[in-house]
C-alpha positions in Angstrom: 19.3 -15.1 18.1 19.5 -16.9 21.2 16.5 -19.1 22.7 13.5 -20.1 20.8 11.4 -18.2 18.1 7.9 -17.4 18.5 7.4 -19.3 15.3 8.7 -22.5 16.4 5.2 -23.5 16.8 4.3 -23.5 13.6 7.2 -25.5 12.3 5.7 -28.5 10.1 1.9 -26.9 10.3 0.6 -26.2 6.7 -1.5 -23.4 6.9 -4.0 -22.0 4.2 -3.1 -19.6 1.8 -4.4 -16.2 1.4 -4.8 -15.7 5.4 -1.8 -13.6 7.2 -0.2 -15.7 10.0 1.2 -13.6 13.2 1.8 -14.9 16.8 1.1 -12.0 19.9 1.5 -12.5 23.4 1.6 -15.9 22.3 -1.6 -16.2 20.3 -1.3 -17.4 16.9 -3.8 -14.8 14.5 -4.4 -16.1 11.5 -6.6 -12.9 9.1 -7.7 -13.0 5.8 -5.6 -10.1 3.4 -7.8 -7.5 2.6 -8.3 -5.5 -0.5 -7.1 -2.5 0.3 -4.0 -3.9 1.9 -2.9 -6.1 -0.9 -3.2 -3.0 -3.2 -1.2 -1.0 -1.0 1.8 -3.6 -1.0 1.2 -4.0 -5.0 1.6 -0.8 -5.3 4.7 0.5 -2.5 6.6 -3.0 -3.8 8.1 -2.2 -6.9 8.6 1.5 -5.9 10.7 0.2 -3.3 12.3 -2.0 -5.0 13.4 -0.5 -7.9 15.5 2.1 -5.2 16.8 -0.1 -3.6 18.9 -1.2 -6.3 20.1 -4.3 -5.0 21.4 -2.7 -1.8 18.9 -4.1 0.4 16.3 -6.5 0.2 12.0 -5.6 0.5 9.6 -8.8 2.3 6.3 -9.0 1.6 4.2 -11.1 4.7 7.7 -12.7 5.2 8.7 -14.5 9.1 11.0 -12.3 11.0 12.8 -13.8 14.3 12.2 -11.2 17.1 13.9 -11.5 20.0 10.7 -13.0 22.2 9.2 -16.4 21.9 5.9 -14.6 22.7 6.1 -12.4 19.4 6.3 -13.4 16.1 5.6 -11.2 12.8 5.3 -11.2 9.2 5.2 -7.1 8.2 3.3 -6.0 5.2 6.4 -4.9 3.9 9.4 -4.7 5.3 13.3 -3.5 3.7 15.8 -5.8 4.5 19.4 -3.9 5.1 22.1 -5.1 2.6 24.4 -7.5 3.8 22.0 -8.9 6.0 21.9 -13.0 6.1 19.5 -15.8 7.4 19.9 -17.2 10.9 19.9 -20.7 11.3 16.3 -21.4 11.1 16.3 -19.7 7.1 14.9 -16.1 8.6 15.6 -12.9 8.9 16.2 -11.2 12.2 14.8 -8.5 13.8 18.1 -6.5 13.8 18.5 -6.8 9.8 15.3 -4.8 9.3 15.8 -1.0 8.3 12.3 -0.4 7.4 8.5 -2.0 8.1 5.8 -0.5 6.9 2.1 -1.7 8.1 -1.5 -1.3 6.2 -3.8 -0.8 9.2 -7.2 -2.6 9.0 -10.0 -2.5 11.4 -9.4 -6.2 12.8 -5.2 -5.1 13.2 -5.5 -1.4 14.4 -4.9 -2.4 18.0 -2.0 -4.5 17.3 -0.4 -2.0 14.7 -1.0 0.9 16.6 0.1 -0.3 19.9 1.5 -4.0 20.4 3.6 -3.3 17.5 4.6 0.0 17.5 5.8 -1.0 21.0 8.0 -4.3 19.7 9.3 -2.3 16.8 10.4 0.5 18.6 11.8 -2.0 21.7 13.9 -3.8 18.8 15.1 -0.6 17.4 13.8 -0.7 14.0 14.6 2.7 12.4 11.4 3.2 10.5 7.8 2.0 11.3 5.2 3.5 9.1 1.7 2.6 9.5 -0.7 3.1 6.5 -4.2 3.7 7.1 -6.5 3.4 3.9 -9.1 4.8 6.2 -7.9 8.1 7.4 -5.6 8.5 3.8 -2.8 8.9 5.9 0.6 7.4 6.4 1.9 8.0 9.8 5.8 8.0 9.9 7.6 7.1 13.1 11.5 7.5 13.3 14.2 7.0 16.0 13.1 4.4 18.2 13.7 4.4 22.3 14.5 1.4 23.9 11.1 1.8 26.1 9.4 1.0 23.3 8.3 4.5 21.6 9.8 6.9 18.8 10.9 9.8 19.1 9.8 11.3 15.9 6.6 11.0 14.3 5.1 12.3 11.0 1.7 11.9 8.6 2.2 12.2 5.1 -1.4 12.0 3.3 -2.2 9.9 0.7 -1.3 11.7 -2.7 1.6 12.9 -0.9 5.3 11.6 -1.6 6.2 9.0 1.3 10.1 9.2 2.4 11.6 6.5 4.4 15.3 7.8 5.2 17.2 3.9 5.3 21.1 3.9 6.5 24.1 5.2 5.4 22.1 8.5 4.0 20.2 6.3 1.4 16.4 6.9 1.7 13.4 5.5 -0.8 10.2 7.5 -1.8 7.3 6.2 -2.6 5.0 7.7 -4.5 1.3 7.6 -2.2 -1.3 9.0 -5.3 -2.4 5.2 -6.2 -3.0 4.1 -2.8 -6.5 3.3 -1.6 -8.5 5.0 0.5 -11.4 3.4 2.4 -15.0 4.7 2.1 
C-alpha cells in the first residue's frame, strides 16, 4: 500500500477495551459493542471458521489498510483469502479481504449502509453482507463496481442458511437460526 494509512493516527494511543475503533472521513468513532452484535460474531465465527479449513483466515474487529488515509476499518468479521500476508505496518490490506460481513446497529446504520457499502464496493471486496438484528435479515451484496455499488444484491432471513460464495468456487454457509433478532 502506498501513502499513509488512516490508522496512522492511532499508532502508540492505548485505547479502552470493549469500544469498537473506526476512522471515516477522517473522524475517529470510537462505539461501545452491543449485545446483539457480539452474539452475532460468537455465533457466525466458528461456522466460518471451521469451513475455511485453514484456507483462509476469519478477523473479528481486526485493522484493515484501505487504500485512503481518510478511511480506516475494523469489520465485524471479515475472511481473510489464503495466502494473503501482512504489509509492513503488521495488517492486512484491503485487497486480501474475500469476505466482510457487518451487524448493523442504530448508531452504524448510516455508515454500514452507505459510507461502507460505498468503500467496500470501491475496493472491490467480493462479498459485503450486512446483518440487521432489527429487520432479521441479512442482506447479501456480490460483485462490486468500481463506482462504488454491487451489482448483485440478496436478503436471506434470519433462520435461513447464509451463503457467502469466496474464490476459486469455495463458499461457506452459515447457519442464521441462532442469530438475534432485536425487539
Amino acid at each position: 500500500m502506498n501513502g499513509p494509512s488512516a490508522w496512522s493516527v492511532l499508532d502508540g494511543v492505548d485505547l479502552p477495551r470493549g469500544y469498537r475503533v473506526e476512522i471515516t472521513a477522517g473522524k475517529i468513532i470510537m462505539t461501545p459493542h452491543g449485545e446483539d452484535r457480539w452474539k452475532v460474531v460468537l455465533a457466525a465465527a466458528p461456522q466460518i471458521e471451521g469451513q475455511l479449513a485453514e484456507h483462509g483466515d476469519i478477523l473479528s474487529d481486526v485493522a484493515i489498510d484501505f487504500p485512503s488515509s481518510e478511511y480506516g476499518y475494523a469489520p465485524d468479521l471479515a475472511i481473510v483469502a489464503p495466502g494473503s500476508e501482512h504489509n509492513s505496518r503488521g495488517r492486512y490490506e484491503w485487497h486480501s479481504l474475500e469476505a466482510v460481513l457487518e451487524v448493523v446497529s442504530k448508531g452504524s446504520r448510516d455508515v454500514d449502509f452507505a459510507k461502507k457499502f460505498h468503500m467496500y464496493a470501491e475496493c472491490g471486496i467480493p462479498v459485503y453482507v450486512i446483518i440487521d438484528p432489527s429487520q432479521g435479515m441479512c442482506t447479501v451484496r456480490r460483485r462490486p463496481t468500481r463506482i462504488g455499488t454491487y451489482e448483485d444484491e440478496a436478503e436471506v432471513p434470519f433462520g435461513q442458511d447464509l451463503v457467502l460464495p469466496l474464490t476459486d468456487g469455495r463458499q461457506i454457509t452459515i447457519n442464521t437460526g441462532g442469530f438475534p433478532k432485536a425487539g
